[in-house]
Structures are given as structure tokens and as C-alpha cells.
C-alpha positions as CSV (number, residue, x, y, z in Angstrom):
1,X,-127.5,69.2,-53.9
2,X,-129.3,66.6,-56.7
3,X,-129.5,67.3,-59.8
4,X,-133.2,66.1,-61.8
5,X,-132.8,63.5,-64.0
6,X,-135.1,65.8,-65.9
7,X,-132.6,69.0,-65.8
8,X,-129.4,67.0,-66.7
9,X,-129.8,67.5,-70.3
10,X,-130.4,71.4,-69.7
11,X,-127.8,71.9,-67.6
12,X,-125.4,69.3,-70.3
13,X,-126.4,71.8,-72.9
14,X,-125.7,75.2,-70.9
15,X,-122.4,73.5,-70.2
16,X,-121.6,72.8,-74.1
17,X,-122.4,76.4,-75.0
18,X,-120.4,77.9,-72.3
19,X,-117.4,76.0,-73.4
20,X,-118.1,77.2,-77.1
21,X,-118.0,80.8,-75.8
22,X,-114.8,80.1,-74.0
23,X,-113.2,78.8,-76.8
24,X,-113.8,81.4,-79.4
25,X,-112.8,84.3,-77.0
26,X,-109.3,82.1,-76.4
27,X,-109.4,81.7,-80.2
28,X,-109.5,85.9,-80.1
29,X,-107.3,86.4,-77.6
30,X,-103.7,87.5,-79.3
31,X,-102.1,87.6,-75.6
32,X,-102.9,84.0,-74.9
33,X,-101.5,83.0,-78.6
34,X,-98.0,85.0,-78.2
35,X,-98.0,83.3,-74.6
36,X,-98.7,79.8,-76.0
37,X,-95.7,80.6,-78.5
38,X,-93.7,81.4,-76.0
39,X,-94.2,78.6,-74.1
40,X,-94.3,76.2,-76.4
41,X,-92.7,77.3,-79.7
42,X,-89.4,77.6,-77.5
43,X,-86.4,77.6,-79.9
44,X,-83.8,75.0,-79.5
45,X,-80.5,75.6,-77.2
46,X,-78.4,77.7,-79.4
47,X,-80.8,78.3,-82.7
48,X,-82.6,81.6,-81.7
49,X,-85.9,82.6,-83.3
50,X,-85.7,82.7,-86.8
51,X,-88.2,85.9,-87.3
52,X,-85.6,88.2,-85.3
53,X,-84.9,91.6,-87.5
54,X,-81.0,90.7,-87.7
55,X,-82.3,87.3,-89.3
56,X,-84.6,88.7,-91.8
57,X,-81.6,91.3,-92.8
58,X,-79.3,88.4,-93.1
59,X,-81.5,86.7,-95.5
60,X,-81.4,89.8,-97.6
61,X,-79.4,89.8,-100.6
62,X,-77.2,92.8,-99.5
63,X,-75.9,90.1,-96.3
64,X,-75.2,87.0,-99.9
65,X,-73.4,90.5,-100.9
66,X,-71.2,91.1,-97.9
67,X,-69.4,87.5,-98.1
68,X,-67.5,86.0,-95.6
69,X,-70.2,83.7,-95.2
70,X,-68.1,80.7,-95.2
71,X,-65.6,81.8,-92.2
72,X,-68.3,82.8,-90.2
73,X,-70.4,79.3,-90.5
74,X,-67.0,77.8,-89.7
75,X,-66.2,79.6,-86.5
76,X,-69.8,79.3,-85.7
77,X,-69.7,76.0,-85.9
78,X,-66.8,75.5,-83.4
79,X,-68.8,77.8,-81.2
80,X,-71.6,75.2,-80.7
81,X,-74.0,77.4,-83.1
82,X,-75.1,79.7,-80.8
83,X,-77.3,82.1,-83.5
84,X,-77.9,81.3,-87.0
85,X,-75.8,82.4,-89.4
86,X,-78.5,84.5,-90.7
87,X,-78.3,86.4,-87.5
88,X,-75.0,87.1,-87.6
89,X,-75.1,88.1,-91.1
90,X,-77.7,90.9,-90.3
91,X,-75.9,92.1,-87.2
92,X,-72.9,92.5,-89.3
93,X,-75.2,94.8,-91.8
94,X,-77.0,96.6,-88.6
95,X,-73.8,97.4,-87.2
96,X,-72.5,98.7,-90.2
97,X,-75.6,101.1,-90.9
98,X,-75.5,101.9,-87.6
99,X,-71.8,102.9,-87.9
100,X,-72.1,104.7,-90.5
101,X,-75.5,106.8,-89.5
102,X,-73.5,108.1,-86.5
103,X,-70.4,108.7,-88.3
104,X,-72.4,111.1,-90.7
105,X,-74.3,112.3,-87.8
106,X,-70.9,113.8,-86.7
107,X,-69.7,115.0,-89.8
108,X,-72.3,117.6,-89.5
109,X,-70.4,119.1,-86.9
110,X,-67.1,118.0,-87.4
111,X,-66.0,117.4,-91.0
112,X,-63.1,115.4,-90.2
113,X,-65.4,112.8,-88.7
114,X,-66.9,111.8,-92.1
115,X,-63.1,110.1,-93.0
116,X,-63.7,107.7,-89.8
117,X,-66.6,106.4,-91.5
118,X,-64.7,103.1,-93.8
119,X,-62.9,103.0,-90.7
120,X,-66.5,102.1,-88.6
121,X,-67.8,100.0,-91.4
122,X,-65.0,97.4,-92.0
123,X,-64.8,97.3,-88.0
124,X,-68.5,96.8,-87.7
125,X,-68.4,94.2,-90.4
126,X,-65.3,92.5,-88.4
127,X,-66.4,92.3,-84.9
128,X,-69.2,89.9,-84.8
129,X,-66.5,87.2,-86.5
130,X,-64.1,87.8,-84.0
131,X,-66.4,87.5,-81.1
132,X,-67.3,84.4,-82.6
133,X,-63.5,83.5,-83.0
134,X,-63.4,84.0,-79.2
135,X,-66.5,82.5,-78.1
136,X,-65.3,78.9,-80.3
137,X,-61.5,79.4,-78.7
138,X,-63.1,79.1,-75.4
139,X,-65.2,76.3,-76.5
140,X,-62.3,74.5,-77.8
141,X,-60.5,74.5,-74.5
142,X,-63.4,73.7,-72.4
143,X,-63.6,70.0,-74.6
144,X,-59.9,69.6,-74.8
145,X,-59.8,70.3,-70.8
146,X,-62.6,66.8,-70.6
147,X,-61.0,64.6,-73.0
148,X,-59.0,62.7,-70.5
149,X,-62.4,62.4,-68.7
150,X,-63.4,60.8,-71.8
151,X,-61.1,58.6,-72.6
152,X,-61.0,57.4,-68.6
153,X,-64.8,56.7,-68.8
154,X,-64.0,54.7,-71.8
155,X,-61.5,52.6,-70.6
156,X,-63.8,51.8,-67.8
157,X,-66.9,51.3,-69.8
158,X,-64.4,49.1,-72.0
159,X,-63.2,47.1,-69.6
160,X,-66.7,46.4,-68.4
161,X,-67.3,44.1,-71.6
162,X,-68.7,46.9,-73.4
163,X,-68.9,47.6,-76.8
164,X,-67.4,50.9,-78.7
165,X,-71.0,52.4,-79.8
166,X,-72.4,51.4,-76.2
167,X,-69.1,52.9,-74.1
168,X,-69.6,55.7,-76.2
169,X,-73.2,56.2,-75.3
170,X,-72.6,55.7,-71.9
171,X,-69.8,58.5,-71.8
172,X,-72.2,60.9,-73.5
173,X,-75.0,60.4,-71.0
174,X,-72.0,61.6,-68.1
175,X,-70.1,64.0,-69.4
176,X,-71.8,67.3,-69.2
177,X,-70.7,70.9,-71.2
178,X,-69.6,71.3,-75.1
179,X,-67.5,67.9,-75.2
180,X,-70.9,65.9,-74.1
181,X,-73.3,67.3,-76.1
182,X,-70.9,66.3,-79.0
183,X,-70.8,62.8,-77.7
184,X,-74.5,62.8,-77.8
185,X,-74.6,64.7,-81.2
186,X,-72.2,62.0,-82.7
187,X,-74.4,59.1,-81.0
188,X,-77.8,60.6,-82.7
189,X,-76.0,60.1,-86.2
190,X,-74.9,57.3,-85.4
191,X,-78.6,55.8,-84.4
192,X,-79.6,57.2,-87.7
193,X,-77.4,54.6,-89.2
194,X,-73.5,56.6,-89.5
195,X,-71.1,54.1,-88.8
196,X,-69.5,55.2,-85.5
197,X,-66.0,55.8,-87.0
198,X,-67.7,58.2,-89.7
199,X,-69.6,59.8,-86.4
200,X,-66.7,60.3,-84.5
201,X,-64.5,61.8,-87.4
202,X,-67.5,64.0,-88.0
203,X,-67.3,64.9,-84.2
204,X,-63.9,65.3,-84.2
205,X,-63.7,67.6,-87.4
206,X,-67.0,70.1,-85.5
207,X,-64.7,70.6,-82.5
208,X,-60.9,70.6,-84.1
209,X,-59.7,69.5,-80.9
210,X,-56.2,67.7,-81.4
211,X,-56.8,65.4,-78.2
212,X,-59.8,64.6,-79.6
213,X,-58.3,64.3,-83.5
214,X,-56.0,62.0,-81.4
215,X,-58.3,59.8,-79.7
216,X,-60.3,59.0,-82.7
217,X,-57.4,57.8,-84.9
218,X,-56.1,55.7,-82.1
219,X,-59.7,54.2,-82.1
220,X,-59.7,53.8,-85.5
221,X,-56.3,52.4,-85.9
222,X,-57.5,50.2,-83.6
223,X,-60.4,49.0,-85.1
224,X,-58.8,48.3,-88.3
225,X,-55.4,47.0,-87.0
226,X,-57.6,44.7,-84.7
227,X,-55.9,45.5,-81.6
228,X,-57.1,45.4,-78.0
229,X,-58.9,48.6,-77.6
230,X,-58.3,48.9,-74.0
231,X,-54.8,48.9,-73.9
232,X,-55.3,51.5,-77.0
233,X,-57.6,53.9,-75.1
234,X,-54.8,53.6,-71.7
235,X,-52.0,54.6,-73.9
236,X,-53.9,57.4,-75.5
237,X,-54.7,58.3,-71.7
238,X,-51.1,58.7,-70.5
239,X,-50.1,60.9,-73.2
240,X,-52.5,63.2,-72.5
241,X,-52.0,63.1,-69.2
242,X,-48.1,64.1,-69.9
243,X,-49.5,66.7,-72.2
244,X,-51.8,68.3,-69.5
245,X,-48.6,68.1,-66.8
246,X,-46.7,69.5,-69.6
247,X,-49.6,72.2,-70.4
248,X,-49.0,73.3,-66.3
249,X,-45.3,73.8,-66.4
250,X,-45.3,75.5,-69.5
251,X,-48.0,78.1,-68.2
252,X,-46.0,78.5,-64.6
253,X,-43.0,79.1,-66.1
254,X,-45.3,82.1,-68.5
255,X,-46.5,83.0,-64.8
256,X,-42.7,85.5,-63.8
257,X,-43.4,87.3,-66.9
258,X,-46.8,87.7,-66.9
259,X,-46.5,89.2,-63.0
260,X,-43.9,91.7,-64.7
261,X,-45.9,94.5,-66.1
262,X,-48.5,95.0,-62.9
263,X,-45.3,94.5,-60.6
264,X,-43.6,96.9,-62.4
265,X,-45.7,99.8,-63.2
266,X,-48.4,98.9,-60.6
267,X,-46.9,97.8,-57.2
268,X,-43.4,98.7,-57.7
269,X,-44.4,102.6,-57.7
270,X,-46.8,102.6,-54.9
271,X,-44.1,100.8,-52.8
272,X,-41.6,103.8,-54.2
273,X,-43.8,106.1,-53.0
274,X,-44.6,104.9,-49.7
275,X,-41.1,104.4,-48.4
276,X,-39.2,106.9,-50.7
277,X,-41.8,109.6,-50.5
278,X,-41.6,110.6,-47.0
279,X,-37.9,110.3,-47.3
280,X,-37.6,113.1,-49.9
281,X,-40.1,115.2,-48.3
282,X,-38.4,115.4,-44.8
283,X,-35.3,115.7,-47.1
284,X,-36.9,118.9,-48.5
285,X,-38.1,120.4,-45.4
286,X,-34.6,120.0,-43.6
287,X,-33.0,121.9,-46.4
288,X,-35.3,124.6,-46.3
């Protein structure tokens, strides 16, 4: 089908003033807008929306009240941040009211109850911290478990002619989980103009990993005693490499004792009572 040369402006114009109309009703439309925020305003990995309830409590001056701040940013911290501090300050207040709503729920009907409510509060106030304890143990042990891979992909990377800053960057683009994206954290700053010893002591003091405390004073006595840094990073490798073996004994000899309890109070009895059981009961029956 042509189009007349004479009807192209028309049809240019009815095209401009559907658009219009398109746009305003998009403009209108509060679905498309919380979709478009959704899709687009994605928070970053491990900083969840700031506009949650438990972040607008946090930033209340009840949650400055509470205290306890500084522990929590700590242990948050070696958990890889992953909620604001904010957040966890609220939750701590949410559970707390929460607590102690239901434990004055059930003093209505049992009077005791109402003495369990201190009790529910200090626990409420407690549990987010040690969750966060846990979570940042975990953490710790997943980058201690890759320093070795670190320190081998240095030595390689070293050996290849390359510099500190660049082996560094290198290892951080392969290593994957907690202990990479502190590599690539520690490279960032360093971009930004840190000097790489200063970055890596930063990254070092985030994860309080002593391998990794380890690996960057070795580095940096190397550096400064202007030794070869290959032969640095190998001996750094074979002593962790005698503390993982030793890590493995020590847990396999733990192993006997661990096995103790189910063997004892789990297996041993259902064996008991499978070979001693009939036993007793044909014993019973005869003497009847």
C-alpha cells in the first residue's frame, strides 16, 4: 500500500499525538512505575532496600537508644553486609515489641507468663547479633578454606613476570565466593588511588582471616625487605598447606568422640533391643 505524498504529514501528525497519549497514560500508570523500580532500581548484592519498615525503625531514635551498634556493624561486616545496619537495628526493636505484645497477651490468662517477658526482650534484642555472629563465622571459613588458592594463583601470576597490583587483579577476576569479592573490593580502592599494601591490610582487617593476616605481612615484609616475592608467596604456601593437613588430623581424631553420643544413646539401644529383646521375652514366656 502507498502512502500520498499529500497524506504523509496527516498521518506524521496522528502518529505524534498517539505517542503523546501513550506517554501520559504510562506517565499515570503506578503499576508500570513500581515495575520500572523493580526492574531497574535493583538494590545492590547484600544492601537491601533502604525504605523496608525494619530500616525506617532502625533509623529511629529508640534503635541510637538500644546500643550495641558498634558490635553489630562489626559482625556485619565480617558477614559481607548482607542488610544495613539500620535493618538490623529495627528487627532487633520489632522483635522485641513483638516479644513482648505476646508475652502480655499471655499474661491475661496466665499471670505467671508476664515474668517471661525481660526474659523475651533481652533474647529478642540478642538473636539477630548472634545470627549475624554465625553467618560471619561461616564466611570466615569459606575465605580461609581459598587462601591457598590464592596464594597458588599468585605464585603463578608472579612467576609469569607479573606485577603485585596486576597478579592481584588477575586472582580476583578467578576466584569466585567471599574471598573474591574481597580481592576485587581491595582492587577498586586500590584503582581509586590506595596503595595496594594499605588495600590489602584494609582487606585483611574486613575478613580477620589469620591466613590471610599471614599472607599480607609476608607481602609486605617483602616489599619492604626487598626480597623475591616468589619465593615469599611459595613459603607462605607450604605452611598453609601444613596447616590445612594439620586442620584434617586434628578434626579426624575429634571424629571417635563426636560418633560417641549417637552411638551410644542412638544405635547402641536399638542393637540392645533387637538382639536382647527377643532373648528376654522367650526368657519370660519359658518361665511362665
Amino acid at each position: 500500500m502507498v502512502v500520498p505524498a499529500a497524506a504523509l504529514p496527516a498521518a506524521l501528525a496522528a502518529t505524534s499525538a498517539l505517542l503523546a497519549v501513550r506517554c501520559m497514560q504510562a506517565r499515570a500508570d503506578v503499576g508500570l512505575h513500581a515495575r520500572m523500580r523493580g526492574e531497574l532500581l535493583v538494590p545492590q548484592a547484600g544492601k537491601p532496600h533502604q525504605s523496608s519498615l525494619a530500616a525506617r525503625v532502625g533509623r529511629s531514635r529508640l534503635a541510637a537508644r538500644v546500643g550495641g551498634s558498634e558490635v553489630i556493624a562489626r559482625r556485619l561486616e565480617l558477614a559481607g553486609r548482607p542488610v544495613s545496619l539500620e535493618a538490623i537495628q529495627g528487627l532487633r526493636l520489632l522483635l522485641a515489641a513483638s516479644g513482648s505484645a505476646l508475652g502480655l497477651m499471655l499474661a491475661a490468662f496466665a499471670p505467671y507468663a508476664l515474668a517471661l517477658v525481660p526474659i523475651v526482650v533481652v533474647a529478642a534484642l540478642r538473636l539477630p547479633a548472634l545470627v549475624l555472629a554465625r553467618l560471619g563465622k561461616r564466611r570466615q571459613d569459606r575465605i580461609g578454606a581459598h587462601v591457598a588458592d590464592l596464594v597458588e594463583l599468585l605464585v603463578a601470576t608472579t612467576e609469569a613476570g607479573l606485577s603485585p597490583l596486576v597478579a592481584f587483579r588477575r586472582s580476583a577476576e578467578a576466584l569466585k565466593g567471599p574471598l573474591g569479592e574481597e580481592l576485587r573490593e581491595a582492587v577498586r580502592q586500590i584503582d581509586l588511588g590506595v596503595p595496594w599494601r594499605v588495600g590489602m591490610t584494609r582487606m585483611a582487617g574486613r575478613c580477620d582471616v589469620p591466613s590471610l593476616r599471614r599472607l599480607v605481612a609476608a607481602l609486605g615484609r617483602s616489599q619492604r625487605l626487598g626480597t623475591t616475592l616468589g619465593s615469599t608467596l611459595r613459603t607462605v604456601a607450604a605452611d598453609l598447606r601444613g596447616e590445612r593437613r594439620a586442620h584434617a588430623e586434628e578434626v579426624a581424631r575429634r571424629a571417635p568422640i563426636k560418633m560417641l553420643f549417637p552411638l551410644v544413646f542412638l544405635i547402641l539401644p536399638a542393637f540392645l533391643l533387637l538382639t536382647v529383646g527377643p532373648v528376654v521375652l522367650a526368657t519370660m514366656r519359658s518361665l511362665r
